[in-house]
N, CA, C and O of each residue as an XYZ file, in Angstrom:
672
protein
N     -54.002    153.470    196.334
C     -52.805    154.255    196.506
C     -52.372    154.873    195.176
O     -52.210    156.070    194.939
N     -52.219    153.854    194.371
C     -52.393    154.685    192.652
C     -52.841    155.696    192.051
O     -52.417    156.670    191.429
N     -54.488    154.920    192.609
C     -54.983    156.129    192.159
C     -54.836    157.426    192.511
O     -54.634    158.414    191.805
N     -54.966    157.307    193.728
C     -55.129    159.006    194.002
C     -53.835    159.878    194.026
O     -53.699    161.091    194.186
N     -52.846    158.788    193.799
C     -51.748    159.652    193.239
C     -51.676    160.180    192.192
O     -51.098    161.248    191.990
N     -52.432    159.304    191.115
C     -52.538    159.269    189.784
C     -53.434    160.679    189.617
O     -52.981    161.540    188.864
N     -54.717    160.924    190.323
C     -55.559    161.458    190.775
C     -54.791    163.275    191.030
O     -54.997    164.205    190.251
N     -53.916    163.361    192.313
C     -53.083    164.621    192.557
C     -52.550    165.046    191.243
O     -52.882    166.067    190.641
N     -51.673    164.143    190.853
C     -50.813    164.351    189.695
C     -51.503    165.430    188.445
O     -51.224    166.556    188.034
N     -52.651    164.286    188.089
C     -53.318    165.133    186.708
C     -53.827    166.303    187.219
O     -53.539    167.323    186.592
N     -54.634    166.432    188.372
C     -55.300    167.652    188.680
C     -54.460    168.883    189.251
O     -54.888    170.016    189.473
N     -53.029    168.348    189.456
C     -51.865    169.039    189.660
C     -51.526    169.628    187.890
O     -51.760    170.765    187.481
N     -51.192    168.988    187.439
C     -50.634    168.961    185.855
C     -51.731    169.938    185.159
O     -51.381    170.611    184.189
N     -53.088    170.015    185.668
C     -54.198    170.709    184.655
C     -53.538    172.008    185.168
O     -52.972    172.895    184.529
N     -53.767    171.880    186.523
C     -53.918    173.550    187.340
C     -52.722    173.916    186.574
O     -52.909    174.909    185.870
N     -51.250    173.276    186.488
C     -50.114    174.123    186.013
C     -50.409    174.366    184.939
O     -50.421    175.587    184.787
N     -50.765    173.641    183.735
C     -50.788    173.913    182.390
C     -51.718    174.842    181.959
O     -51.545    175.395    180.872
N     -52.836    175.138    182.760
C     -53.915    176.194    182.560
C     -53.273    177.613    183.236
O     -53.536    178.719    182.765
N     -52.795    177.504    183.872
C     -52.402    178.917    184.550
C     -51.079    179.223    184.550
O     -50.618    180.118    185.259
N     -50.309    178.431    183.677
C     -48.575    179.036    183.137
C     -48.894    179.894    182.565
O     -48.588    180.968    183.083
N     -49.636    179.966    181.267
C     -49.670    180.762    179.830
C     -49.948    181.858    180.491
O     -49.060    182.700    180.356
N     -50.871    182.205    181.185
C     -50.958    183.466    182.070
C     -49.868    184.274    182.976
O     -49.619    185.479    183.006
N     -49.302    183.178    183.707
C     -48.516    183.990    184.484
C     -47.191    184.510    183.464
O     -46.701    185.628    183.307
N     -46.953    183.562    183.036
C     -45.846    183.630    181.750
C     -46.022    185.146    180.865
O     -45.114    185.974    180.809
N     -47.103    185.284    180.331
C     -47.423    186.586    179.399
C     -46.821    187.895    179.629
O     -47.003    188.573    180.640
N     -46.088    188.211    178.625
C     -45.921    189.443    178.699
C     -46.638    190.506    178.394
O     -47.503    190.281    177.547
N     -46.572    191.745    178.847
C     -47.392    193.324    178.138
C     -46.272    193.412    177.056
O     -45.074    193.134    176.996
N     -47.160    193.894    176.286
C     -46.187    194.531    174.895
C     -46.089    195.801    175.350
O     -46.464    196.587    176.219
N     -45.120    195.595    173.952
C     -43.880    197.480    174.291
C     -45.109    198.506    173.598
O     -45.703    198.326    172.535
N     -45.238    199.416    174.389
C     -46.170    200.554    174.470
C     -45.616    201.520    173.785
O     -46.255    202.556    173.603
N     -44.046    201.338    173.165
C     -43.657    202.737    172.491
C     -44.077    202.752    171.371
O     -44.205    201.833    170.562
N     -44.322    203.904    171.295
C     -44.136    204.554    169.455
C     -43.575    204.447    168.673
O     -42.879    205.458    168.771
N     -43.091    203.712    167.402
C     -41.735    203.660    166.616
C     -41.785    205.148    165.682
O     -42.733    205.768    165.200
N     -40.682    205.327    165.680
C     -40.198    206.723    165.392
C     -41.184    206.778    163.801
O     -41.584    205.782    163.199
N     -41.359    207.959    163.466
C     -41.954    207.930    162.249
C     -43.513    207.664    161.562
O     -44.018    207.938    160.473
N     -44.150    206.737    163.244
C     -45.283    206.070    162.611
C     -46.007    207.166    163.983
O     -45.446    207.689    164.945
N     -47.326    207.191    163.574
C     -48.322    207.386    164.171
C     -48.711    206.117    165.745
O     -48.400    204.947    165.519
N     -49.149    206.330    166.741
C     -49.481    205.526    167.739
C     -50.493    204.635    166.642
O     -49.814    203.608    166.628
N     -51.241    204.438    166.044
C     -52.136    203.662    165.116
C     -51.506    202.964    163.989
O     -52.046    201.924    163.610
N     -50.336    203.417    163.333
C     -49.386    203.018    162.522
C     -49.022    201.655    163.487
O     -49.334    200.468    163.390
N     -48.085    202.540    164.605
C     -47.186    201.318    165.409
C     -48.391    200.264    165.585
O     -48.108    199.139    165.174
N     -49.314    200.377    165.967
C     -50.107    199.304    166.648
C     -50.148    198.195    165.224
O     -49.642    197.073    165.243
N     -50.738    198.693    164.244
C     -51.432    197.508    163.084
C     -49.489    197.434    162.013
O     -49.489    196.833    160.939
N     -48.445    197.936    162.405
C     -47.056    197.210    162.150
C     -46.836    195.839    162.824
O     -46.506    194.823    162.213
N     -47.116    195.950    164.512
C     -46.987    194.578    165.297
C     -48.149    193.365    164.632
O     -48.102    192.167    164.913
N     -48.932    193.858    163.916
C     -49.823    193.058    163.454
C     -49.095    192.390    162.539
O     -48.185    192.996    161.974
N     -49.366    190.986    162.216
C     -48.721    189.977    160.759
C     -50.017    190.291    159.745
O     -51.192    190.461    160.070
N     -49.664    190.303    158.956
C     -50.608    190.438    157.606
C     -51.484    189.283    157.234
O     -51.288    188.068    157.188
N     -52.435    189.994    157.001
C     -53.490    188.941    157.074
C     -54.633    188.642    158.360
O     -55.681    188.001    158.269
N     -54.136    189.238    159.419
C     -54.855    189.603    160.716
C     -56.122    190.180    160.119
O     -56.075    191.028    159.228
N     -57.685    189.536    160.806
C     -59.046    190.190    160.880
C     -58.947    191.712    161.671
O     -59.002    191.691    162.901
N     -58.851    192.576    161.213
C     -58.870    193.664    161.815
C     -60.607    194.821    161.855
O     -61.345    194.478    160.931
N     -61.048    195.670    162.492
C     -62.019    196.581    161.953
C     -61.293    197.735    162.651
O     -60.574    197.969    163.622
N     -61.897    198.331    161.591
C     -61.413    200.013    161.496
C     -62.205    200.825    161.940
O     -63.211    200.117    161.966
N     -62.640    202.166    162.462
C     -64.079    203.171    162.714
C     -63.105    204.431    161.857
O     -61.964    204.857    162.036
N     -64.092    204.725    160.957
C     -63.454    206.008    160.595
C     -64.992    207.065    160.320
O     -66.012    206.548    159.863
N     -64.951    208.026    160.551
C     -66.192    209.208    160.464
C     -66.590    208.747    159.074
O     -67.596    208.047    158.964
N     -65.762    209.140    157.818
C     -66.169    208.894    156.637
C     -66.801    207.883    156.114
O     -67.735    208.027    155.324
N     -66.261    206.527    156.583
C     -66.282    205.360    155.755
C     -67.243    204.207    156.980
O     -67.518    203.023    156.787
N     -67.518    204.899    157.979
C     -67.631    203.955    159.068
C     -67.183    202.570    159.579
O     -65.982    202.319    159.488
N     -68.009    201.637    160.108
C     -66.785    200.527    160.050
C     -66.703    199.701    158.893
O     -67.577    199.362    158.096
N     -65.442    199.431    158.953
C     -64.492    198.478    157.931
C     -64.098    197.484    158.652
O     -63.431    197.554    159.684
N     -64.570    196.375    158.037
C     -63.538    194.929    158.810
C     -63.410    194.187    157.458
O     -64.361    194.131    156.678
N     -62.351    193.685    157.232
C     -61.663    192.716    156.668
C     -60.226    192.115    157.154
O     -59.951    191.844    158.323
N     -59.350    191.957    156.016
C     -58.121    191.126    156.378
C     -57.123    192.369    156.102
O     -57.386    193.339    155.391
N     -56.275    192.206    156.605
C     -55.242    193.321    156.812
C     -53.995    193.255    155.618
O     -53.188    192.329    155.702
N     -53.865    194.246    154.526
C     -52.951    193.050    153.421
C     -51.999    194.361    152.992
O     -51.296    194.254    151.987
N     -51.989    195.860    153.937
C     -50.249    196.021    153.636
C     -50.988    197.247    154.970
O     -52.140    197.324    155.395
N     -49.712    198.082    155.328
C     -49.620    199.167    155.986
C     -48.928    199.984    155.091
O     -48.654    199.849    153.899
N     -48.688    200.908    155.957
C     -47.147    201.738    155.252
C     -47.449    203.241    156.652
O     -48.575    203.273    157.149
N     -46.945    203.757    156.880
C     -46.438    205.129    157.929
C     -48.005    206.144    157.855
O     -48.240    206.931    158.772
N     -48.824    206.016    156.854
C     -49.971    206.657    156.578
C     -51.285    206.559    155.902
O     -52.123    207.421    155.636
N     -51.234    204.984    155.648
C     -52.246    204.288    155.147
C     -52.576    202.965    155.670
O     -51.778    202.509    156.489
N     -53.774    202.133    155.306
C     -53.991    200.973    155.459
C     -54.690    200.198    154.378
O     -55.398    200.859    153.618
N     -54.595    198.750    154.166
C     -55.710    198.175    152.691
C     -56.126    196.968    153.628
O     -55.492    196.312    154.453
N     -57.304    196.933    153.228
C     -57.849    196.117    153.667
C     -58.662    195.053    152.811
O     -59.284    195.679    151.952
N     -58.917    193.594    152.702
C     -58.988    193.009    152.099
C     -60.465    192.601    152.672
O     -60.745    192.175    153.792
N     -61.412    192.888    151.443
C     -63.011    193.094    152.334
C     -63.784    192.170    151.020
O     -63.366    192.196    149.862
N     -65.132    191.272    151.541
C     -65.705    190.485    150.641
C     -65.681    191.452    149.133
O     -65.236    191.034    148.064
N     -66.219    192.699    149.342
C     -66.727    193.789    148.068
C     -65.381    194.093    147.279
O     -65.424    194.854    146.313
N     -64.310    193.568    147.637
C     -63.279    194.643    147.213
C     -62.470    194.512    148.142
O     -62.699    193.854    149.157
N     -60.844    195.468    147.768
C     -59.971    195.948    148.611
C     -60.451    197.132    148.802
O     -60.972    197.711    147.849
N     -60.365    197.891    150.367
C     -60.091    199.393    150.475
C     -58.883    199.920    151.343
O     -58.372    199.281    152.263
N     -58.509    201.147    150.930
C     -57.247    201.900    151.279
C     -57.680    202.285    151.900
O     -58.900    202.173    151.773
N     -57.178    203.113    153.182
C     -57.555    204.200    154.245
C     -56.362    204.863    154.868
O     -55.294    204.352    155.206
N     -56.704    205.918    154.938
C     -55.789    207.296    155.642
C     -55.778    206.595    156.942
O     -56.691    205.865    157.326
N     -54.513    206.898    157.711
C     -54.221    206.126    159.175
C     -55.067    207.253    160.061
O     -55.715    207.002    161.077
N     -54.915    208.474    159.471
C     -55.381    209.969    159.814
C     -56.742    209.848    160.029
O     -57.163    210.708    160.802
N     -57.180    209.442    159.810
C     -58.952    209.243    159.286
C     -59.496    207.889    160.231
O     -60.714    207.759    160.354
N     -58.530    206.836    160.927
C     -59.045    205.911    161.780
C     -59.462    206.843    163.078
O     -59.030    207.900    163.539
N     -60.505    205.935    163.434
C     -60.605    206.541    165.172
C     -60.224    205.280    166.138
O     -59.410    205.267    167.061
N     -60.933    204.377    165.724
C     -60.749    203.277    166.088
C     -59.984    201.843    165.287
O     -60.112    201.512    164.108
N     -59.203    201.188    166.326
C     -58.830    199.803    165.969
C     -58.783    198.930    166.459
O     -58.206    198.816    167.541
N     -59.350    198.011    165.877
C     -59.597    196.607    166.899
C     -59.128    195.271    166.076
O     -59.140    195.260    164.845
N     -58.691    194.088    166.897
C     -58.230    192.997    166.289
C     -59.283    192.170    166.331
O     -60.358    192.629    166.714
N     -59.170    190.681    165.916
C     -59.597    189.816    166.215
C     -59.235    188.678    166.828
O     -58.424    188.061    166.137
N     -59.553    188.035    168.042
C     -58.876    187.343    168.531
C     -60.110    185.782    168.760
O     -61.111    185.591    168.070
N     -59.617    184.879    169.910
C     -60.558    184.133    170.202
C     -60.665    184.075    171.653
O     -60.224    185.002    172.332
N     -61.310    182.880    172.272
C     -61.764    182.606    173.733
C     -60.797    181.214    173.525
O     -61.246    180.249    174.145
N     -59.852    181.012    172.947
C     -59.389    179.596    173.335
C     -58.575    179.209    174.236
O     -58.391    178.002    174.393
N     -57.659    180.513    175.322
C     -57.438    179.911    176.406
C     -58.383    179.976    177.511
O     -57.966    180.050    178.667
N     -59.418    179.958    177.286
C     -60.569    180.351    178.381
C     -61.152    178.837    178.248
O     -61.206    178.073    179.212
N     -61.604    178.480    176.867
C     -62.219    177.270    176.234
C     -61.239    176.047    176.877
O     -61.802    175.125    177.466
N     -59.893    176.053    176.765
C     -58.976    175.058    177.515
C     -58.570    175.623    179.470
O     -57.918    175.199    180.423
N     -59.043    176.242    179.290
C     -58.879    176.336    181.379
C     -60.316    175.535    181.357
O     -60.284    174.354    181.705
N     -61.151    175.919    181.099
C     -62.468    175.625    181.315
C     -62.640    173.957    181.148
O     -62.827    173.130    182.040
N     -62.521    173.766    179.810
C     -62.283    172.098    179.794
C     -61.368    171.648    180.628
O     -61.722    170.521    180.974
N     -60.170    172.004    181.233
C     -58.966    171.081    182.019
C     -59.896    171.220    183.465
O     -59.728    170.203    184.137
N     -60.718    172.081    184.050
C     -60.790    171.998    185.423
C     -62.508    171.039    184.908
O     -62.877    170.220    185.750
N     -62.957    171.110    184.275
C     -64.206    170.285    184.099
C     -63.714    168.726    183.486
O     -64.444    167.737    183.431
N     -62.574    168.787    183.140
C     -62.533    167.514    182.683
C     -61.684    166.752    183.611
O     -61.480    165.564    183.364
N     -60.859    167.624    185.263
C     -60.212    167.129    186.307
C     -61.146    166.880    187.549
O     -60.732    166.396    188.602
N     -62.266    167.208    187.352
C     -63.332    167.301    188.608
C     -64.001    166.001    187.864
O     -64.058    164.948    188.500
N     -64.396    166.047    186.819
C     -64.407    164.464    186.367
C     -64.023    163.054    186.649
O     -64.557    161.972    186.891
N     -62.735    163.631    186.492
C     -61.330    162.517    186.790
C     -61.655    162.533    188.205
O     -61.364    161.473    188.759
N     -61.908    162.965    188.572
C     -62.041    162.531    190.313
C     -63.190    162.082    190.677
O     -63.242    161.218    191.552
N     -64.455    162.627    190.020
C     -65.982    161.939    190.479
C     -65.374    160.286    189.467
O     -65.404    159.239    190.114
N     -64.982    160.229    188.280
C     -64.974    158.526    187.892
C     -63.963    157.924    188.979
O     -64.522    157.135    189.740
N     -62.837    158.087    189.178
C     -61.903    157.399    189.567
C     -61.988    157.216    190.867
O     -61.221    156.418    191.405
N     -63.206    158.126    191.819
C     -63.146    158.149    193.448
C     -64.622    157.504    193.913
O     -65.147    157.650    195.017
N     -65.275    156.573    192.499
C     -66.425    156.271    192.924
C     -66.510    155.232    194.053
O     -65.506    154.577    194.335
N     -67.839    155.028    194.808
C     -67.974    153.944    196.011
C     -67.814    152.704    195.821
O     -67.641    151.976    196.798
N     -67.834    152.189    194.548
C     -67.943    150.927    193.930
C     -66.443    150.279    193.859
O     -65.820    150.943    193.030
N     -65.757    149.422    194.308
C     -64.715    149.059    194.107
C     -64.809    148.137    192.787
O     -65.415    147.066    192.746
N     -64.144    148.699    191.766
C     -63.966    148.121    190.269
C     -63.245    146.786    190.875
O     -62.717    146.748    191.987
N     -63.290    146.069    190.267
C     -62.318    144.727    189.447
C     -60.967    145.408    189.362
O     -59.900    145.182    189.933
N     -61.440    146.542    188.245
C     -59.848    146.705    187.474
C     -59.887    148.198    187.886
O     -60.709    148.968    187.390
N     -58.766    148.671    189.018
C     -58.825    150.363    189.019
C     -58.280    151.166    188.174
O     -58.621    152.340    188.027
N     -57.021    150.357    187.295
C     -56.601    150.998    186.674
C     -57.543    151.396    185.424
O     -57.532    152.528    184.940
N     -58.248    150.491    185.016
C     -59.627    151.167    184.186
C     -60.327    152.286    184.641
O     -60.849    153.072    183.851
N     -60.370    152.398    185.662
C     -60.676    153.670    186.231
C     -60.748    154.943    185.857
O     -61.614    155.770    185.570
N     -58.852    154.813    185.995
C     -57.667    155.644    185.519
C     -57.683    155.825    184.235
O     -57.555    156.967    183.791
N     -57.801    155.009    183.604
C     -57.631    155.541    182.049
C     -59.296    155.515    181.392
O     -59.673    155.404    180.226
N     -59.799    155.612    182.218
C     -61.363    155.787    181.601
C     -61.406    157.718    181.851
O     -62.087    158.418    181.101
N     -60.459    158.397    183.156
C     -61.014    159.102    183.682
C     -60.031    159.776    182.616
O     -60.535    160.414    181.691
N     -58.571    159.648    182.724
C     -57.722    160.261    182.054
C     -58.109    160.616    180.466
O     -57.651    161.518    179.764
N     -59.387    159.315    180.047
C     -59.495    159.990    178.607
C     -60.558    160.666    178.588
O     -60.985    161.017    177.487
N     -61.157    160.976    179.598
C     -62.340    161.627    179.791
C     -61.738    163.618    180.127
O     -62.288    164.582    179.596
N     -60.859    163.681    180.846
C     -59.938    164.962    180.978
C     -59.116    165.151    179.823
O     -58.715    166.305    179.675
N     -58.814    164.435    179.092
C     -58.343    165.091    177.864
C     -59.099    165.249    176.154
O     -58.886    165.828    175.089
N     -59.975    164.408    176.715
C     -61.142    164.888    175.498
C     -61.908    165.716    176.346
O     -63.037    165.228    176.397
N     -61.821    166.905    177.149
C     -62.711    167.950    177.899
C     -61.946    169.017    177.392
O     -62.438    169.928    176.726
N     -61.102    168.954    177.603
C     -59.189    169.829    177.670
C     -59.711    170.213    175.935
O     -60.325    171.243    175.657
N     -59.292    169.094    174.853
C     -59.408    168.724    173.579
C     -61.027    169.876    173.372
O     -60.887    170.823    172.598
N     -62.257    169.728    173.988
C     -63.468    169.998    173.234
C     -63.303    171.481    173.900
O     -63.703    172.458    173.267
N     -62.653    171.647    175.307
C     -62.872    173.147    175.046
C     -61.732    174.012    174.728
O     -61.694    175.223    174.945
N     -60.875    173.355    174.237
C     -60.246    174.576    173.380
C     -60.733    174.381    172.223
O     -61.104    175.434    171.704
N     -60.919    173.287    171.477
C     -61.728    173.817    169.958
C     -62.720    174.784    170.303
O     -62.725    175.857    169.700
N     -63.830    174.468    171.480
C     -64.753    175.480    171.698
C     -64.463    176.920    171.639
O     -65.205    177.793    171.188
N     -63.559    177.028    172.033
C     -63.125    178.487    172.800
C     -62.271    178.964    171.272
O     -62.016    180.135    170.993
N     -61.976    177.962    170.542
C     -61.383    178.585    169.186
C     -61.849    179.229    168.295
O     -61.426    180.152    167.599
N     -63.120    178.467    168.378
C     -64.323    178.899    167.584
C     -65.397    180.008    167.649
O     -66.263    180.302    166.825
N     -65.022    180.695    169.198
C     -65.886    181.817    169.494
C     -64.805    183.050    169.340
O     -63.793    183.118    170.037
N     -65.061    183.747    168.610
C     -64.995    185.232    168.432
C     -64.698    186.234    169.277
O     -65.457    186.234    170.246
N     -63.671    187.322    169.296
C     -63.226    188.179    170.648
C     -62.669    189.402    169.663
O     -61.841    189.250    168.766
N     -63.280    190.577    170.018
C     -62.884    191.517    168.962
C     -62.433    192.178    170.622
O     -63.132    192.203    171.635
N     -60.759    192.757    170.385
C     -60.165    193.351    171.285
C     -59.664    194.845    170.567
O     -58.997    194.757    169.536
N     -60.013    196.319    171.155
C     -59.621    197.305    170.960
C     -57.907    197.114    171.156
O     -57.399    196.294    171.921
N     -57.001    198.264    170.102
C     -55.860    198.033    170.613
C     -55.539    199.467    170.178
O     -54.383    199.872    170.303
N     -56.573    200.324    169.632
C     -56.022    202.011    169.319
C     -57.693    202.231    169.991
O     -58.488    201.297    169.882
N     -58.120    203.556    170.685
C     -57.413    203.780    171.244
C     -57.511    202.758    172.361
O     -58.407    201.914    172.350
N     -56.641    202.819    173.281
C     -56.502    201.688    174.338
C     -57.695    202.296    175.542
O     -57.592    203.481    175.859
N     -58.833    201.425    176.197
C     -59.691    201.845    177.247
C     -59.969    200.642    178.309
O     -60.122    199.446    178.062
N     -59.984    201.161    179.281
C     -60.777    200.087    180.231
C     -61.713    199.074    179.649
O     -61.712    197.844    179.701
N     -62.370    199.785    179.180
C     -63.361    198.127    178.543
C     -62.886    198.331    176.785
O     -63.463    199.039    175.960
N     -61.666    197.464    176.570
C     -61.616    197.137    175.062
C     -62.082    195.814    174.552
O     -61.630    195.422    173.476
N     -63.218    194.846    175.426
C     -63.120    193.674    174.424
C     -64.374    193.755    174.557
O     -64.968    194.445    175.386
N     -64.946    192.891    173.558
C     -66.469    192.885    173.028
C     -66.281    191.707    172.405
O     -67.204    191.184    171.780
């Protein structure tokens, strides 16, 4: 009876905690701030220090760390050096992001289908509540390995200009 309450509960608790952050999310504000270029506004919402790459005709791509703006330029903080760039002269801009809420949905439903193959086996344990906390630490070191996983993989998302397929 425990268990499988115990059982609903967590696999209740994964599903919410994996699929709040989603429903929750907002779209960002799409306007222009007065003064700046649509490419300006975009890398302003950026915090400094953001992995960014640039496409420009001249210079082709640029990726480094992002270390000032201003209404008509950009610097970028690159292994060789810093470089400046005309905002005029970008074609493209892209951030850097990761896979780590993908890496933690992924671990919570692999580490709750778990929790249910240990805790619903044919064998009647001695102790069920061992069960339970064999399974429970088994779903949160899944939860735990795939969001480090998903932290650790790489997601370069377009955010100038904006297209149907911006991530790579």
């Amino acid at each position: 009876m425990i268990s499988s309450i115990c059982c609903r509960a967590l696999l209740g608790l994964s599903l919410m905690v994996s699929v709040a952050p989603r429903l929750l999310s907002q779209t960002p504000d799409t306007t222009v701030t007065p003064g700046w270029s649509p490419i300006g506004t975009e890398l302003n919402r950026m915090k400094l220090s953001s992995r960014i790459r640039l496409q420009t005709p001249a210079a082709g791509r640029q990726e480094g760390r992002l270390i000032f703006r201003t209404a008509d330029s950009v610097g970028l903080r690159r292994p060789e050096g810093e470089v400046h760039l005309p905002l005029l002269a970008v074609d493209s801009l892209w951030i850097r992001r990761h896979h780590m809420g993908t890496g933690f949905l992924v671990g919570a439903l692999v580490g709750a289908g778990a929790y249910v193959l240990i805790t619903s086996s044919e064998e009647d344990s001695e102790i069920p509540e061992l069960d339970n906390l064999a399974g429970g630490l088994f779903w949160a070191g899944s939860v735990a390995l795939g969001t480090v996983v998903g932290r650790l993989i790489p997601r370069w998302k377009r955010v100038h200009p904006i297209s149907a397929t911006s991530h790579v």
